[in-house]
GULOLO-664386 format. One line per field, with one value per residue (C-alpha): residue number from 1; residue in one letter; chain; x, y, z. Coordinates in steps of 0.2 Angstrom, whole numbers, plus 5000, padded with zeros to 4 digits. Layout:
BEGIN
loti: (NUM	...)
mipa: (a	...)
dose: (A	...)
x: (X	...)
y: (Y	...)
z: (Z	...)
***
This chain:
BEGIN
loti: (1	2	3	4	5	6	7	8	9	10	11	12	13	14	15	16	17	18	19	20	21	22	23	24	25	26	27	28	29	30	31	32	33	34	35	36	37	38	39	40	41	42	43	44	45	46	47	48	49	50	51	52	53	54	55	56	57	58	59	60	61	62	63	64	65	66	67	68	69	70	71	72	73	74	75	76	77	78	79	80	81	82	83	84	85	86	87	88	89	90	91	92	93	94	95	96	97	98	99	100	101	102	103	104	105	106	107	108	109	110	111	112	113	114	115	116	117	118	119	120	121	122	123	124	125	126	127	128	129	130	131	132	133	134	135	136	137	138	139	140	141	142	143	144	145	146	147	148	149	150	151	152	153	154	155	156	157	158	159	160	161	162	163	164	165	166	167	168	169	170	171	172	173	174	175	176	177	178	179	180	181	182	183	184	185	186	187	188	189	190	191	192	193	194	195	196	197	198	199	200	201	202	203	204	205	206	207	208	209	210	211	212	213	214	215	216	217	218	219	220	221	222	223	224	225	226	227	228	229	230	231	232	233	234	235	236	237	238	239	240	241	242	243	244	245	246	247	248	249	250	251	252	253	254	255	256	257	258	259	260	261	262	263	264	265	266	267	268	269	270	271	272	273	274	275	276	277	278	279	280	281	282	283	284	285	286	287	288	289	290	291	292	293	294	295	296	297	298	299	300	301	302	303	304	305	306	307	308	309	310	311	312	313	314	315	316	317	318	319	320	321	322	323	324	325	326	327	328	329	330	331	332	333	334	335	336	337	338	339	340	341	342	343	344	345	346	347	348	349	350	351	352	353	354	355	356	357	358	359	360	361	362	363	364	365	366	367	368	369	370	371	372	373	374	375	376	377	378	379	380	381	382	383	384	385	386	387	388	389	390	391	392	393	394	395	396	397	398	399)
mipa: (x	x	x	x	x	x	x	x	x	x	x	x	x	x	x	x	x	x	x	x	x	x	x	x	x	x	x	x	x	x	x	x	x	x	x	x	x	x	x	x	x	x	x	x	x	x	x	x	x	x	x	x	x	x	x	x	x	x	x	x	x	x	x	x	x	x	x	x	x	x	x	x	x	x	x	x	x	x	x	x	x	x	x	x	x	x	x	x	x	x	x	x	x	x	x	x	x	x	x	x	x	x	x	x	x	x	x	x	x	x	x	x	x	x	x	x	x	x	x	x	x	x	x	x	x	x	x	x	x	x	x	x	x	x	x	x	x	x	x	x	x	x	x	x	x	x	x	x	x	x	x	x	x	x	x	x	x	x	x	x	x	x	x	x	x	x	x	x	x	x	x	x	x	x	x	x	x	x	x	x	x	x	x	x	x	x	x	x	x	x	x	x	x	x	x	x	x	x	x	x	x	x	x	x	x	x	x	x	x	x	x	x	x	x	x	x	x	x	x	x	x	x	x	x	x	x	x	x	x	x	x	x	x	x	x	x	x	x	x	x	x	x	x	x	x	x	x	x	x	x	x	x	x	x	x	x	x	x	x	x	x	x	x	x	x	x	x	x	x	x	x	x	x	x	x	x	x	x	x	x	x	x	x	x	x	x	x	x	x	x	x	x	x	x	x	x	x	x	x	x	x	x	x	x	x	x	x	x	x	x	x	x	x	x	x	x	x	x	x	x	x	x	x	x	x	x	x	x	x	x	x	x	x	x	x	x	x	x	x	x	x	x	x	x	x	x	x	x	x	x	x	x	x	x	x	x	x	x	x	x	x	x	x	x	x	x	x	x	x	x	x	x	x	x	x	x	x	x	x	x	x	x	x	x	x	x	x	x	x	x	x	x	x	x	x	x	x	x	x)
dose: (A	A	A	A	A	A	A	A	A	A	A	A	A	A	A	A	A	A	A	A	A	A	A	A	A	A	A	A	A	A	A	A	A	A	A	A	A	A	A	A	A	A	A	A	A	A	A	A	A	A	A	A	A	A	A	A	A	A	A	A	A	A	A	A	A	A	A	A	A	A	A	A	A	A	A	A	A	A	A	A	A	A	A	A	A	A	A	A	A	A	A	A	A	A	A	A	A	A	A	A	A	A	A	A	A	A	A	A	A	A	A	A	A	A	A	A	A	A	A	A	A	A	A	A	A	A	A	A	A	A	A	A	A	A	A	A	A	A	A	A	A	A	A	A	A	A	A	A	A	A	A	A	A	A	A	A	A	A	A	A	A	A	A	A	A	A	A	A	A	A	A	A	A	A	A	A	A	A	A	A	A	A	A	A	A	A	A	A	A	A	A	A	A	A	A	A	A	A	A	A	A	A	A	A	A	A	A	A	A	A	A	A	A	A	A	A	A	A	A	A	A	A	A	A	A	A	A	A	A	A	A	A	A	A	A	A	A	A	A	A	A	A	A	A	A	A	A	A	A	A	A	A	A	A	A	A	A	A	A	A	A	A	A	A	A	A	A	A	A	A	A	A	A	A	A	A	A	A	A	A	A	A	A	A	A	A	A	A	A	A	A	A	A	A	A	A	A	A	A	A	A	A	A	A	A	A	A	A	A	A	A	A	A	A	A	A	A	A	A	A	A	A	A	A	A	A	A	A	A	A	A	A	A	A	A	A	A	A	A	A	A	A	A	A	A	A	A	A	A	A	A	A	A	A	A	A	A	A	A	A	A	A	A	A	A	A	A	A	A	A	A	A	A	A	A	A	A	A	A	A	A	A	A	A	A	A	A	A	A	A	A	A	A	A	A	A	A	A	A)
x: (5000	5007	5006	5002	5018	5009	5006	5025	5028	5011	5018	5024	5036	5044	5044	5053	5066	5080	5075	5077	5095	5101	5092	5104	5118	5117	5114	5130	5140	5136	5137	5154	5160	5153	5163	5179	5176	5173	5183	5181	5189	5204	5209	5211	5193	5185	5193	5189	5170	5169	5178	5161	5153	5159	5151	5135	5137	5139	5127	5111	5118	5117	5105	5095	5089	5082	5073	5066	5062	5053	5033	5030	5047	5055	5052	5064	5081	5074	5079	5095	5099	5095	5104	5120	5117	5114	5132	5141	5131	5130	5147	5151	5139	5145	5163	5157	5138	5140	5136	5117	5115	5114	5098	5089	5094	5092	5074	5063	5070	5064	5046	5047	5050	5044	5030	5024	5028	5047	5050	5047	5059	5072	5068	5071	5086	5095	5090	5092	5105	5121	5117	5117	5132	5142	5136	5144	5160	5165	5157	5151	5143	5125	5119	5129	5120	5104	5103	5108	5097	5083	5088	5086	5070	5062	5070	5064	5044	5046	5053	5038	5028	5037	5036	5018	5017	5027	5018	5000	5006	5014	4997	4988	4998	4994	4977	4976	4985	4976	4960	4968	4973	4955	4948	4959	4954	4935	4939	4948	4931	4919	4929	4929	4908	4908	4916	4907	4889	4893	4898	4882	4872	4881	4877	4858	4857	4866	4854	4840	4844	4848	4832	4823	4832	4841	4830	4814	4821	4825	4810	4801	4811	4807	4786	4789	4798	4784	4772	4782	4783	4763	4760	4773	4761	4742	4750	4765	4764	4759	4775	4785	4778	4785	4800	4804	4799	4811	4824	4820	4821	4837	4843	4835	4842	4860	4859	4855	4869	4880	4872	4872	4891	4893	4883	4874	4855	4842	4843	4825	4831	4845	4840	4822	4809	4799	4784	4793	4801	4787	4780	4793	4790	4771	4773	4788	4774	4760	4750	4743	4749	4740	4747	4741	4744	4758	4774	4791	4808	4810	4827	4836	4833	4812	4813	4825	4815	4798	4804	4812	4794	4786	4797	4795	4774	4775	4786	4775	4759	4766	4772	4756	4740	4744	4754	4736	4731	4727	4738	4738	4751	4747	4760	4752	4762	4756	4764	4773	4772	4776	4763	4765	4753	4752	4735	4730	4714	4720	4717	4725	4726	4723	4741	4736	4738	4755	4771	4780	4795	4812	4801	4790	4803	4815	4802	4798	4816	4820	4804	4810	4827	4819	4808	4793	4779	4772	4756	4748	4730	4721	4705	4705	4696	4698	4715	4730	4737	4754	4758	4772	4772	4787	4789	4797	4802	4785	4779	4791	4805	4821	4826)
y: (5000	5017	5031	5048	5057	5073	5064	5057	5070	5065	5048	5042	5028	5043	5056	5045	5036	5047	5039	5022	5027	5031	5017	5006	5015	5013	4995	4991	5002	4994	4977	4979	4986	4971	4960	4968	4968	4952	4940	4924	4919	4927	4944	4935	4929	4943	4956	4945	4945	4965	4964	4957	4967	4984	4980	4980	5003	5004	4989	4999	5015	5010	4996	4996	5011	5017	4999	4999	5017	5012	5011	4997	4988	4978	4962	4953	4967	4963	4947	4950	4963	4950	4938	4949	4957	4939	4933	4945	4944	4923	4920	4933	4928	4909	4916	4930	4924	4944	4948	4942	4959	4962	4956	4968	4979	4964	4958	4974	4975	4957	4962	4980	4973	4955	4945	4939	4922	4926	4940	4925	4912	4926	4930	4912	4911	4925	4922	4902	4900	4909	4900	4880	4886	4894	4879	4869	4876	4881	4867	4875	4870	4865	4876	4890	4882	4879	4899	4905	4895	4900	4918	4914	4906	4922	4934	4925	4925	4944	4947	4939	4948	4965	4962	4958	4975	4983	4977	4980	4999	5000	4994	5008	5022	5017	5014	5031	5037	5032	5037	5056	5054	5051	5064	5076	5072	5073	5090	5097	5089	5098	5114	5111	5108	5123	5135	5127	5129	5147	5153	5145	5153	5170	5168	5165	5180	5192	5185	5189	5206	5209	5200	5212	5228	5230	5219	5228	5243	5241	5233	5250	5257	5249	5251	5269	5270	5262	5274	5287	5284	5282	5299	5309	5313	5315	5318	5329	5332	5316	5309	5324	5317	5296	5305	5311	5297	5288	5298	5294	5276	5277	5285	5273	5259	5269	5269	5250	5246	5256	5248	5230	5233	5237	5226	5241	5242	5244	5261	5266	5263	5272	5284	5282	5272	5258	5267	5280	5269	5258	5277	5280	5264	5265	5282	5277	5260	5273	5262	5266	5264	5260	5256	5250	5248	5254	5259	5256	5251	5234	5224	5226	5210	5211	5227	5223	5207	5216	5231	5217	5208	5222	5226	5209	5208	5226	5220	5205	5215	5225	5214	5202	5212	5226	5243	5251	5243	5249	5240	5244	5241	5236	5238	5230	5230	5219	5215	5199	5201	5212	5209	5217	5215	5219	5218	5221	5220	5213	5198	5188	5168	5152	5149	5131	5128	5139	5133	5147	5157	5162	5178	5170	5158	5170	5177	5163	5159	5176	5178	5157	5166	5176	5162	5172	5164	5171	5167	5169	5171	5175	5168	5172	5190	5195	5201	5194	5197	5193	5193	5190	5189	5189	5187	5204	5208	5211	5228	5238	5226	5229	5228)
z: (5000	4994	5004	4996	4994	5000	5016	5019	5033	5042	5040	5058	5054	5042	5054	5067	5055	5065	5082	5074	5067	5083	5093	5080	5080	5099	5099	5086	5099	5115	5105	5099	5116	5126	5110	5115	5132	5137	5146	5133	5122	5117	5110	5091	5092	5100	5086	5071	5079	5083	5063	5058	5066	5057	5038	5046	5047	5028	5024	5034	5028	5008	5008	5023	5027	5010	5011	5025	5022	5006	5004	5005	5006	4991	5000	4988	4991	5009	5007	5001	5016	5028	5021	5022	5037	5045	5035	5046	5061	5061	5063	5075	5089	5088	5088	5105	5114	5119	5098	5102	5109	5091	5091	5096	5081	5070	5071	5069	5053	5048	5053	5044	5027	5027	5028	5044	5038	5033	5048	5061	5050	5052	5068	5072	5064	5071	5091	5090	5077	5086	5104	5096	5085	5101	5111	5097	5094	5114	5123	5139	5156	5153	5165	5152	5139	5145	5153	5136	5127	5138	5136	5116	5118	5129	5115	5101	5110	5113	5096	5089	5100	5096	5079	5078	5089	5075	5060	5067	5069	5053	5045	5056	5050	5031	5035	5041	5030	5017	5026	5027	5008	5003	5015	5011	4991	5000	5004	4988	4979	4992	4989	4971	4970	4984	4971	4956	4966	4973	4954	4948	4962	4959	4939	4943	4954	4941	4927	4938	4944	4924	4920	4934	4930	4913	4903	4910	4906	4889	4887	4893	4883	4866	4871	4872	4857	4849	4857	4850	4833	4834	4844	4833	4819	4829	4846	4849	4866	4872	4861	4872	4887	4881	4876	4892	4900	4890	4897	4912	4909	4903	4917	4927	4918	4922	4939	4940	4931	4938	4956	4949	4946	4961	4971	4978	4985	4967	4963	4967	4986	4990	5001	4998	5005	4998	4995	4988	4977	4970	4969	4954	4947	4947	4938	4924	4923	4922	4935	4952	4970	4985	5000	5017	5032	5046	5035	5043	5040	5034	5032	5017	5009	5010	5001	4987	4984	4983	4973	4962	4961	4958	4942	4937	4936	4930	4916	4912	4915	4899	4887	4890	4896	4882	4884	4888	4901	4917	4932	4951	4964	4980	4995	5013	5028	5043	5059	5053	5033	5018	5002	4986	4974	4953	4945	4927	4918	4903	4894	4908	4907	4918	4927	4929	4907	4907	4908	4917	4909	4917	4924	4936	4940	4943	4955	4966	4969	4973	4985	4992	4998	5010	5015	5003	4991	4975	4971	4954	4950	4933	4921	4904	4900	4920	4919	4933	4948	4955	4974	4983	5003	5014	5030	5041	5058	5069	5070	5085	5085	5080	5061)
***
């Protein structure tokens, strides 16, 4: 099992390879010390046996560390380290029994790069192996013999049980690690998506406040012009009148532009009421106000979405009722609500056979993020009326 290489310093085992090197280094000193120090056999024996001893420095250095270091290890070159390492170490603990303190540097090794089936052969081999060949060669006491031999035996078990200990942990921090890794990709792809759904959620707020504001306007715009090229040869001042209106509109459309841009309150709002707003955009519409109820400050959002709404039905009241038409605006404050209403006297329709465009849509999702509903209401020949309802702050608190 790989780690990921962007989670190597998280990696325990990595991070605390440097204690490991000292721990060994440590052991090979205190082995060769006890080697040469020891009372049996004689100086010839005990020097050839610390002399075996010195390979083993360069041979970890070169080929055992970047092996055990590896992820996993090469089981095989792990082989092949072993097997050189136990060349120079078999031979030196039958020559000195003080070599199997080597051991203890020896064995974890085994179970860091091999199977568990192969790290308990070699295991075997390195604590048995050097007390039957010393027995062998020097011939001691059996209670020497049997002591020794007991002391390989309880080495051996805890080896076995070190190395299990080893390997369990090992297979921990890669499960972890691997766990990490596909978290942290978890992350990266909720991050991503997060972006992805916060640009799509930005795109459909622009396209509705250019739908509700820009589109609308030039839409005005284009009625009027058509009312003006009617008016300009029976009705000059009433074609003055459009044309100033048409300024107006332009303006208007300016303003929001120049608002939208930069993510500014609609223009009709700033510094302005909501009455006084829908008030402007009753009159460039050429339809009525009425409003009811106790009129108060409201929360910026509930007013941008019902000035918004009301620019939308106005829009829609034009382009379907007809430009002649008469529409009125309804504004009702309560103690927990905001309703807007448009009506016109058109032609209207039956909501229930329409399959609504991006304009009433646009509205109901604007209205649903302020926890608002729209409701729609028309019968062919009886005209339509458009309301939206959203919930305020109760009359007296705080906004």
């Amino acid at each position: 099992m790989r780690i990921p290489s962007g989670l190597v310093g998280a990696y325990t085992w990595d991070r605390s390879f440097r204690l490991w090197d000292t721990y060994f280094a440590l052991i090979w000193l205190a082995t060769s010390v006890f080697v040469l120090g020891t009372d049996f056999p004689g100086w010839p024996v005990r020097v050839t046996a610390a002399a075996l001893l010195v390979p083993l420095i360069p041979l970890y250095v070169v080929v055992g560390r970047p092996l055990l270091r590896g992820d996993p290890p090469d089981e095989r070159r792990a082989l092949g380290f072993l097997a050189a390492t136990m060349a120079l170490f078999l031979p030196s603990a039958v020559l000195v029994g003080e070599t199997r303190l080597m051991t203890f540097a020896l064995v974890p090794p085994c179970f860091m790069s091999l199977r568990v089936p192969w790290a308990l052969a070699a295991s075997a081999v390195i604590n048995l192996v050097p007390v039957a060949g010393w027995a062998l060669l020097w011939w001691p006491s059996d209670q020497d013999v049997f002591f020794n031999g007991m002391f390989a035996l309880v080495t051996f078990v805890f080896s076995a049980a070190l190395g299990s200990w080893i390997i369990r942990i090992i297979e921990q921090s890669q499960e972890r690690a691997e766990l990490i890794a596909e978290l942290d990709a978890s992350r990266h792809e909720v991050s991503r998506l997060s972006a992805a759904h916060g640009a799509l959620a930005e795109r459909e707020r622009m396209a509705r406040e250019i739908h509700d504001t820009l589109a609308q306007g030039f839409t005005s715009l284009l009625m009027l012009v058509q009312a003006v090229e009617a008016e300009l040869e029976c009705d000059v001042p009433q074609a003055r009148r459009h044309l100033a209106l048409m300024d107006e509109t332009a303006r208007q459309n300016l303003a929001e532009a120049r608002a939208l841009v930069a993510g500014a309150a609609p223009a009709d709002l700033d510094g302005a009421s909501l009455p006084d707003a829908l008030r402007r955009l009753a009159a460039r519409h050429e339809a009525t106000l009425e409003v009811t109820g106790p009129v108060r400050a409201l929360p910026a959002g509930a007013e941008v979405v019902a000035l918004r709404s009301c620019q939308e039905a106005l829009s829609n009241a034009r382009k379907h009722a007809g430009s002649s038409v008469s529409v009125g605006i309804s504004l009702a404050y309560a103690d927990e609500s905001l309703s807007v209403s448009v009506r016109d006297h058109g032609r209207g329709f039956d909501p229930s056979c329409v399959t609504e465009g991006y304009g009433l849509a646009g509205l109901r999702a604007r209205a649903a993020e302020v926890g608002g509903a729209v409701s729609v209401r028309g019968a062919p020949g009886h005209g339509t009326t458009v309301t939206v309802r959203l919930p305020v702050p109760p009359l007296g608190s705080a906004t």
